[in-house]
KOLPA-285560 format. One record per residue: y, z, x of N, C-alpha, C in turn. Coordinates in steps of 0.2 Angstrom, whole numbers, plus 2048, in hexadecimal, padded with zeros to 3 digits. Layout:
KOLPA-285560
YZXYZXYZX;...
***
This chain:
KOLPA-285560
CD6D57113CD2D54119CD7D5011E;CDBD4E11CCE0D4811FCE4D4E125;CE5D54123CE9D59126CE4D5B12B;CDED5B127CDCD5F12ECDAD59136;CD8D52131CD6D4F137CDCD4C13D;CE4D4E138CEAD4E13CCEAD52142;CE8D58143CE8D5B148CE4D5914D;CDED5714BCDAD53152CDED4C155;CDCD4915CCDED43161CDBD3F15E;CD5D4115BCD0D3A159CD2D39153;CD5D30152CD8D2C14DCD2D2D145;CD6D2F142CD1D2D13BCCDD29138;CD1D23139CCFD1B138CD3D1713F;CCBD14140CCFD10145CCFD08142;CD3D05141CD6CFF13ECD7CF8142;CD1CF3140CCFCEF146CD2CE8143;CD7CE5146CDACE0141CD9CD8146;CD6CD2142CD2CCD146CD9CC9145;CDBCC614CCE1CC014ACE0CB914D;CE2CB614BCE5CAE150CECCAA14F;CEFCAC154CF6CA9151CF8CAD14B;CF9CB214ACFECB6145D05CBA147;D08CB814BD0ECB914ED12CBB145;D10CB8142D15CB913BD12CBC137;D0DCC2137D0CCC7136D0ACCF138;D07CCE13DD07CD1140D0ACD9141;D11CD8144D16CDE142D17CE113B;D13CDD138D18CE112FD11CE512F;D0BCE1131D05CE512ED03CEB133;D05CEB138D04CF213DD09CF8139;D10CF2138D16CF9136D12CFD131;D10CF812AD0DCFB126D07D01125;D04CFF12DCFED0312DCFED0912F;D07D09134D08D10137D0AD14134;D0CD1212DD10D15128D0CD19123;D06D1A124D02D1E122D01D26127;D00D2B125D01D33126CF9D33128;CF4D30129CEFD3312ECEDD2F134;CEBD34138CEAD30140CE5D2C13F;CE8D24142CE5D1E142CE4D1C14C;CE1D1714CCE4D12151CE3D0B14E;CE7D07154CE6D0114FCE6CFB156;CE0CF6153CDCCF315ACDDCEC156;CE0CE815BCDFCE1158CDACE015F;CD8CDB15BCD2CD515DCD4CD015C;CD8CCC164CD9CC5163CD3CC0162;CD6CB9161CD1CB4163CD4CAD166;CD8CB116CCDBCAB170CE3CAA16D;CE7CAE16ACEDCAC168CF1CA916B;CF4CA1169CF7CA0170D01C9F16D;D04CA5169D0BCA6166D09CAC169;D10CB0165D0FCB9167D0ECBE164;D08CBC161D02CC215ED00CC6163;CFECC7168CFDCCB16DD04CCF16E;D08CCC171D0ECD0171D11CD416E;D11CD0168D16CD5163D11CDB15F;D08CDA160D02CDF15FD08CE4162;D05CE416AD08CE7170D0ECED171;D13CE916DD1ACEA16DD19CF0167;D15CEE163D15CF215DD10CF815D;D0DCF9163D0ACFE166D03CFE163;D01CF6161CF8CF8162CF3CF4168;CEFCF6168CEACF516DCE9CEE16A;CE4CED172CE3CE5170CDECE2176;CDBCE0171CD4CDD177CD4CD7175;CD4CD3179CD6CCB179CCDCC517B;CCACC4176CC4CC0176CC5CB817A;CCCCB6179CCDCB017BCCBCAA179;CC8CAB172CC6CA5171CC3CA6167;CC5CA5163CC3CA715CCBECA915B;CBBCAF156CB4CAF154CB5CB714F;CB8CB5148CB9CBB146CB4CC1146;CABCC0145CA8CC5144CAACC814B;CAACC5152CAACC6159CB0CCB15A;CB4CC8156CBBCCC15ACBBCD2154;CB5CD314FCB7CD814ACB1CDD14E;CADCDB14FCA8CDF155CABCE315A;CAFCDD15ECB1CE1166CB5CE6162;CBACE515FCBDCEA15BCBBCF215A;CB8CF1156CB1CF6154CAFCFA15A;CADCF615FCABCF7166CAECFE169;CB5CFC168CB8D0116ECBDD06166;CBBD07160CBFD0B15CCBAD1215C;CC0D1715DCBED1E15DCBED22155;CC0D1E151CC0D2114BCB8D2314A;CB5D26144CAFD27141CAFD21139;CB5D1D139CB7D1A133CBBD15136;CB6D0D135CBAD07137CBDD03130;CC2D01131CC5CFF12BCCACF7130;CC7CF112CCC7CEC130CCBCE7129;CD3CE512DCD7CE3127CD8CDD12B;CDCCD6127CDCCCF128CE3CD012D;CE7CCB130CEECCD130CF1CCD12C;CF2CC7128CF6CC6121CF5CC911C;CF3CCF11CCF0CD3117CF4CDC118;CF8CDE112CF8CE5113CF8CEC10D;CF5CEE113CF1CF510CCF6CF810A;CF6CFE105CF8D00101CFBD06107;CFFD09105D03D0F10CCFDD1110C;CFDD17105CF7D1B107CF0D19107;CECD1510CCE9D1010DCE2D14110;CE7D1A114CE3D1D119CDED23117;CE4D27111CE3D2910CCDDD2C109;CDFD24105CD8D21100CD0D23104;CD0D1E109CCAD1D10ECCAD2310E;CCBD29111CCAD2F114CC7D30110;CCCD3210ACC9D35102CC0D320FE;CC2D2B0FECBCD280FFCB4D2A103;CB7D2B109CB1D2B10CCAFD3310B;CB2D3810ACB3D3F10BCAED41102;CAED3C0FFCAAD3C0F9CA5D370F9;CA2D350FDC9DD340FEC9CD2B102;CA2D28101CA2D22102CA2D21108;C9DD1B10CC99D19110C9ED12113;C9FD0E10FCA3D0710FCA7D05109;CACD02109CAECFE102CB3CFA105;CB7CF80FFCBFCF4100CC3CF60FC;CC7CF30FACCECF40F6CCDCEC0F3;CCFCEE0EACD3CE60E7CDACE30EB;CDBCDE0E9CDFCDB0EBCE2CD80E7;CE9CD70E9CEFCD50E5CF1CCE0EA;CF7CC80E9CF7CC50EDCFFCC80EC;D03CC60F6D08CC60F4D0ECC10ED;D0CCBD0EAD11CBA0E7D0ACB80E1;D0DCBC0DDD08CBC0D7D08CB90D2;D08CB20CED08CAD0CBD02CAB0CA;D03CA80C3CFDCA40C1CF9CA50C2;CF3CA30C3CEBCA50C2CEBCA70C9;CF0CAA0CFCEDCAE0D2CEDCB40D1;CF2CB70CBCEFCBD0C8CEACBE0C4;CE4CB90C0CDECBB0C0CD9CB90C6;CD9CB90CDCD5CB90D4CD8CC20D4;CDECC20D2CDFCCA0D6CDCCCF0D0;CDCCCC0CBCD9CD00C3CD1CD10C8;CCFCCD0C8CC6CCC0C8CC4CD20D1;CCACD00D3CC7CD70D9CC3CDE0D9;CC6CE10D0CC4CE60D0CC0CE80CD;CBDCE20CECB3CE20CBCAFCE40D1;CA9CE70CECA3CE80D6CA0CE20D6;CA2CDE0D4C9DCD40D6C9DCD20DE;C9BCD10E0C9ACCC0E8C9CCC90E7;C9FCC20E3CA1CBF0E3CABCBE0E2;CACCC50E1CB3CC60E1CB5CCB0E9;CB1CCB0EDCB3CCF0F1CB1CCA0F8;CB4CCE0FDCB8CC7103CBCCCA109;CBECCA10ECC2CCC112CC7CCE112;CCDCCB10DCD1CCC10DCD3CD210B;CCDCD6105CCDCDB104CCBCE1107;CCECDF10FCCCCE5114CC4CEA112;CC3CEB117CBCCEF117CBBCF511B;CBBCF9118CBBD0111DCB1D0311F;CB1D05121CA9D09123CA6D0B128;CA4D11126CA3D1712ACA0D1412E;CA2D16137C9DD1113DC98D1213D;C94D1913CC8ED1713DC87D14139;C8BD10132C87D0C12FC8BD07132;C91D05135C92D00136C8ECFD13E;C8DD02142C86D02147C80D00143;C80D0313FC77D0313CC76CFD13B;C7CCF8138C7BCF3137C7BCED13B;C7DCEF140C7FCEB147C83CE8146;C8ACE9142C90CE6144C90CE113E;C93CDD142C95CD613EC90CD2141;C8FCCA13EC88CC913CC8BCC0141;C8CCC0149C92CBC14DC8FCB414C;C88CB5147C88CAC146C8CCAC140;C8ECB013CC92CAD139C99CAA13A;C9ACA5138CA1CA213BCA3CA2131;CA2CA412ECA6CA512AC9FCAA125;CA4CAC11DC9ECB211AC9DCB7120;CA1CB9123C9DCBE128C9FCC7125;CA5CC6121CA6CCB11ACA1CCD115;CA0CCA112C9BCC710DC95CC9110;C8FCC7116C8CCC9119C8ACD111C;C91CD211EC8FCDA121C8DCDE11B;C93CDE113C93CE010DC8BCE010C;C88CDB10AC83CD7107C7DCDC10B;C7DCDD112C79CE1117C78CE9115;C80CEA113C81CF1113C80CF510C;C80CF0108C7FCF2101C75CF4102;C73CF0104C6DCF4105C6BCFB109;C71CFD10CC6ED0310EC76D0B10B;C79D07109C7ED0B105C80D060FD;C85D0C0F9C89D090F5C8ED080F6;C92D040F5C97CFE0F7C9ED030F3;CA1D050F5CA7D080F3CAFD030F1;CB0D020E9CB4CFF0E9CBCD020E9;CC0D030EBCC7D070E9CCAD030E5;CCBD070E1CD3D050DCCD8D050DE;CDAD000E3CE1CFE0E3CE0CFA0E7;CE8CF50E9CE9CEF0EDCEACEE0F3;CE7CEB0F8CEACE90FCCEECE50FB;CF2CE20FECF7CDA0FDCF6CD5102;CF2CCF0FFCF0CC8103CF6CC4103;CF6CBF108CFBCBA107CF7CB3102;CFCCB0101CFACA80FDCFBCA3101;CFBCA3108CFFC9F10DCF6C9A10A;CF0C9B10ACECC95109CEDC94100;CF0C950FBCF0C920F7CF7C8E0F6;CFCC8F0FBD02C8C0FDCFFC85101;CFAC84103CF9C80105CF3C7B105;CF2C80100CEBC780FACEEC7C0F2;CEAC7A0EDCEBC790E8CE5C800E5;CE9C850E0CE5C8A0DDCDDC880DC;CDAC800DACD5C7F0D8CD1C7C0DD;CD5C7A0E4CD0C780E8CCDC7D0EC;CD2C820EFCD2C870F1CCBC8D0EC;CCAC8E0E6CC7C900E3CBFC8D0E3;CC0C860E0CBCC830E2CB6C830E8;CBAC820EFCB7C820F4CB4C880F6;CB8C8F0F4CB4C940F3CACC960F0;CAFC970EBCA8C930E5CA2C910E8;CA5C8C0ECC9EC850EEC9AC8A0F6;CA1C8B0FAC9EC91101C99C940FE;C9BC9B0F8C99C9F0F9C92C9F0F4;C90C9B0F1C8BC970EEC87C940F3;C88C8F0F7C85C8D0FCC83C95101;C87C98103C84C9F107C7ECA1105;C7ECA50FCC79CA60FBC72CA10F9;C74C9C0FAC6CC960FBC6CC96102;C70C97106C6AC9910DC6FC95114;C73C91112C76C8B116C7AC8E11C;C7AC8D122C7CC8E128C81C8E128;C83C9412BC8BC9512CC8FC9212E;C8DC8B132C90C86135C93C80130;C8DC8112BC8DC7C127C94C7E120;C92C84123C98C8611BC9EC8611F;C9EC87126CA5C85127CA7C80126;CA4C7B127CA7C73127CA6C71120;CA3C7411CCA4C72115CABC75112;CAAC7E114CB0C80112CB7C7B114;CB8C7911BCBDC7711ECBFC7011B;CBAC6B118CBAC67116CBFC66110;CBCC6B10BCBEC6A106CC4C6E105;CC8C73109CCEC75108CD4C6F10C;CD0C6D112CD3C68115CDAC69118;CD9C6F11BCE0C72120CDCC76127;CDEC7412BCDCC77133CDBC7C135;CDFC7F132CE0C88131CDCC8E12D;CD9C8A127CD5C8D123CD2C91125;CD2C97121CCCC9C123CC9C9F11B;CC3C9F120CBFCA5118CC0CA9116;CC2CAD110CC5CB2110CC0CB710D;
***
């Protein structure tokens, strides 16, 4: 299948990647993605970067539509908005798939799969964050999360209306949780690779912890305002994000 969709213009997967200040990813995770054998395109969605993630996107030959101002479901949306694949596949910066990445998703969808993710590994694998990366490759909702990229055929991904833009955080978790009711949730065996830059800067137990508490507080009903400034409190770094 990969061979034949090579001979069309129209990319296979188009690959929507949300940033802010990623200057220091950026490059390895495009090289990585161009480094797969079937026809892709690859669209960042800023949210205001003010280093050079736009340039170095640019320089490295992907599009770029510039929201100017943060809002990940937002900039995964506009994203979505202008990709011409049949098959949206929406990865973190700091995060990189597997080569054959592209592969798999075909393969997947070409047997029947509608949406899924891939497990995840972190880059530096120690200590109990090898059993986080163990517990991935369970089908629980509770082990699944952004980081673990998200592929899905666009037009469930219309059907659903996208990404759910009050969500300021859970907005992964949400789309999943929408879409499970109208497909089966495809899990792949294999890794992406996350980074630990947030477990480098809290502690394996608070970081866990305040996950825990988020994603528990989501399903009792609590406003995604509120879980952000709960999440952000409790990890207590400026930069955090929900993964």
């Amino acid at each position: 299948m990969i061979q034949a969709i090579k001979s069309s213009n129209v990319p296979a997967i188009s690959i929507i990647i949300p940033t802010l200040n990623e200057e220091g990813h950026i490059i390895q995770l495009i090289e990585r993605l161009e480094s797969c054998s079937a026809p892709i395109e690859i669209i960042i969605a800023d949210g205001g970067s003010t280093d050079n993630t736009i340039a170095n996107a640019q320089h490295a030959g992907a599009k770029v539509v510039n929201l100017k101002k943060p809002s990940r479901p937002a900039q995964l949306n506009i994203g979505a908005d202008i990709a011409k694949a049949d098959i949206l596949y929406f990865v973190h910066a700091d995060t990189l798939p597997p080569t054959d990445f592209a592969e798999q998703i075909v393969t997947a969808v070409k047997n029947g799969a509608r949406f899924g993710c891939f497990r995840f590994k972190f880059d530096k694998n120690k200590g109990m964050l090898k059993f986080n990366s163990y517990c991935t490759r369970f089908p629980i909702m509770m082990f699944r999360g952004g980081d673990q990229s998200l592929f899905i055929q666009k037009s469930l991904f219309d059907k659903l209306g996208g990404y759910d833009e009050s969500h300021v955080v859970m907005e992964d978790y949400d789309i999943i949780r929408r879409g499970k009711k109208l497909s089966e949730f495809t899990l792949i065996q294999d890794d992406v690779q996350v980074s630990t830059r947030k477990y480098e800067q809290n502690s394996y137990l608070r970081v866990n912890w305040a996950n825990f508490i988020v994603f528990s507080l989501y399903y009792c009903g609590v406003s995604p305002e509120k879980l952000l400034n709960i999440y952000l409190y409790l990890i207590k770094h400026p930069k955090a994000e929900m993964k």
